[in-house]
Structures are given as structure tokens and as C-alpha cells.
N, C-alpha and C positions, 0 to 999 in steps of 0.2 A: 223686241224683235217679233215679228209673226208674219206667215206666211203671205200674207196682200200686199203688204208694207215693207216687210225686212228690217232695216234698224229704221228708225226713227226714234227723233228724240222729240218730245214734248216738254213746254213750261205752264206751270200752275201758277200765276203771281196772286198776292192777295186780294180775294174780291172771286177767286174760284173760276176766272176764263180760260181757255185750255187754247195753248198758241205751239201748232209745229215751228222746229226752230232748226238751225242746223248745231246749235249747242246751246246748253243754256249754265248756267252757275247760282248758287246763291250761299244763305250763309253768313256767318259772321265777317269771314276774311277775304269778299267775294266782290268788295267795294276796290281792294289793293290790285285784283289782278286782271280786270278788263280790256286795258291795255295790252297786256300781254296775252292775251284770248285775240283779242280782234287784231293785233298784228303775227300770230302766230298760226291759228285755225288755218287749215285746210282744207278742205274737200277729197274724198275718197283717198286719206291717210288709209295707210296699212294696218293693221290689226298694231304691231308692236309704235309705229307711229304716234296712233294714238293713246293710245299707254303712256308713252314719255311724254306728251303735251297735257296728259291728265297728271302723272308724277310732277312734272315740274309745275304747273299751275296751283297745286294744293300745297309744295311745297313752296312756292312763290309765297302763295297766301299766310299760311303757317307763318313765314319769317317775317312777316309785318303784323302777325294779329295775336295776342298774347292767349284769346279763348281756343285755338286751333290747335290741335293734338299734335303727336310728335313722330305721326307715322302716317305711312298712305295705304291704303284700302279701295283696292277698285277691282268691280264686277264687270265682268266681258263676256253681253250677252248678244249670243250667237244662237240661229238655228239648232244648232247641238246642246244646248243649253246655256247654263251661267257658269262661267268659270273666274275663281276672285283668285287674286294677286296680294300680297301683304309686302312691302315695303318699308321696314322700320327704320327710324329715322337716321342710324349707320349707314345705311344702303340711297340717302338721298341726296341729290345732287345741292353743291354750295357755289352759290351763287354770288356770295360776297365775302368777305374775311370783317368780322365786326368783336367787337367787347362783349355783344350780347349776343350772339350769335352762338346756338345750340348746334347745329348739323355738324 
């Protein structure tokens, strides 16, 4: 965030070009949830909106990619600074009922 711009998100892909974006993802487990990014993303989501679209997309990822932790961590930065959120893997939404299935 900063005063000219306000949020903005930017992507670094490898090769160091630098591409405004209206979201970007990457990462190990970042291949499984694209779909669910480009059918879910919206435009001027609410603060807590996009919280849940970032919970449940990490948490997406997570349950298809065996390197991805077991909890969610996200920073909401605003004007007023950075405020993080901790979501441990109790508190995350279940998406499917499996054998292997942690959450």
C-alpha cells in the first residue's frame, strides 16, 4: 500500500519483470489452485472477503500439495499499517471428507 497507489499487488516471475496484477500466487501448491483463483477473484472484495478467498485458496493448496504447511498466515496491509491474521489448521475450512485428509 502507499499513498499514489493504495493496494496494489505486483508479480516478480523468474527472469525479475515486475507485472501489476489484480492477484498474483505462486509456490509449491500454487499450480492446484488457479482455478479456483480465476473463478473466485473479485474486484473491490471487502477487507474480510478477501481474507476468506486468501484462507481458503492456501488452504485449497495445502490439501493437494504434501510441501505446504498446516496453517494460514496472512498480512492485511492497509494505510494503517500491516496487520497479520494466524489461522491454524483447526480453524480452516474442509472442503472434502478424504483418508488423507488433515483439516
Amino acid at each position: 500500500w502507499d499513498k499514489h497507489n493504495g493496494g496494489t499487488i505486483y508479480s516478480i516471475p523468474i527472469g525479475g519483470s515486475l507485472h501489476r496484477q489484480p492477484f498474483t500466487i505462486g509456490g509449491s501448491g500454487s499450480s492446484f489452485i488457479y482455478g479456483y483463483c480465476d473463478a473466485n477473484f473479485r474486484k473491490n472484495m471487502t477487507q474480510d472477503e478477501a481474507v476468506e478467498f486468501v484462507k481458503n485458496a492456501v488452504t485449497l493448496a495445502m490439501s493437494r500439495d504434501g510441501s505446504s504447511g498446516g496453517c494460514v498466515r496472512v498480512a492485511i496491509i492497509t494505510e494503517d499499517g500491516v496487520e497479520r491474521r494466524f489461522f491454524p489448521g483447526n480453524q480452516l475450512p474442509v472442503f472434502y471428507e478424504g483418508e488423507n485428509n488433515v483439516f
